[in-house]
Phi, psi and omega in degrees: 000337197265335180284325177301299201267023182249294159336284183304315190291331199280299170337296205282307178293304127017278190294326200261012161279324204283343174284316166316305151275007154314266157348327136306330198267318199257003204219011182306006176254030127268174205236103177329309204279316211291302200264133158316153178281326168306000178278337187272026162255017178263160149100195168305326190237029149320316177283340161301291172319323178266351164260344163318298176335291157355274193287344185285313197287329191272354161269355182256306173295355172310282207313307149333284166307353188268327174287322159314330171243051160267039211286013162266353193265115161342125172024036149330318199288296191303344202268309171311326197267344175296300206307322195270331158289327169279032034046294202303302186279035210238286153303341153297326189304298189314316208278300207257147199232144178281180151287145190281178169323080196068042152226156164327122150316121156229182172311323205283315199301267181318318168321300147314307157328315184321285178327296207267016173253311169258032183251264176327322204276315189244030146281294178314294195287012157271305189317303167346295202283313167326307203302302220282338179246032175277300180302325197269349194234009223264136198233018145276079156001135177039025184257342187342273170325328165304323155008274201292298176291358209263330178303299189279013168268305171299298164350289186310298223275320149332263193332313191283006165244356150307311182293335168276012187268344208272162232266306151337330151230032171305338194284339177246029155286315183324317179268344177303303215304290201279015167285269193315304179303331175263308180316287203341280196313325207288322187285327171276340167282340152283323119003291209268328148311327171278339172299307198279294172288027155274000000 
């Protein structure tokens, strides 16, 4: 079972990349460096965006289950519940559309904000836990090591859309934010391949 929904997740994370440039592509007045990614759940390509959302949670919740009915895997349980807590605040994202760009703060807006701060935060603490017990287990030749760097790409790529939400580098979120939005998936989708080939 654990290699089947470790599959199924790698596929699916796959697809919400390949959707993720779909959304650039049908969406091109918005500005890779500039606009947030959540913009493209405003407009024409709302609906696409909440199924991108979709199919991201349903690779993430793959994925959860496959560490869960991991119990060789080191603190496998925690790795399961970031993942089912980022899931959670995942679906606040979706649900509440940010604001665009050069319009009014609204509730929905702030709200959304909420969402993608504890979204991110245990995005972060799943990729985290995953660097650190992967490697004591690792059953790729020569991957060990990749781990760790793989950690601190995503590590960079955070910080730097913390540092871009502040008012002096806000003209670089847009690309700090989808620097994290592509590494993430990139990182669980190796994860869930390594999960699928044990």
């Amino acid at each position: 079972m654990i290699q089947a929904t470790s599959t199924i997740a790698a596929l699916l994370y796959g697809t919400s990349l390949c959707l993720l440039a779909l959304l650039h592509w049908k969406r091109p007045e918005l500005s890779v460096v500039r606009n947030a990614v959540s913009e493209y759940g405003t407009g024409s390509t709302a609906t696409l965006f909440r199924l991108n959302a979709t199919i991201g949670s349903i690779a993430a919740l793959l994925l959860a289950v496959g560490f869960y009915l991991s119990p060789d895997i080191a603190r496998s349980t925690s790795i399961a519940l970031f993942l089912v807590l980022m899931i959670v605040a995942r679906t606040g994202v979706s649900i509440w559309p940010t604001d665009a760009e050069g319009h009014p703060v609204t509730a929905s807006g702030r709200i959304h904000l909420l969402f993608a701060i504890v979204s991110f935060t245990f995005t972060y603490m799943a990729v985290t836990r995953i660097a650190d017990v992967l490697p004591a287990v690792d059953h790729w030749p020569g991957f060990q090591t990749s781990w760790s760097p793989f950690r601190w790409l995503v590590s960079a790529s955070l910080a730097a859309t913390v540092a871009t939400m502040l008012r002096p580098l806000r003209a670089w979120f847009g690309l700090a934010e989808r620097a994290f939005l592509i590494l993430t998936p990139l990182f669980f989708l190796t994860a869930a391949l390594w999960m699928a080939t044990r």
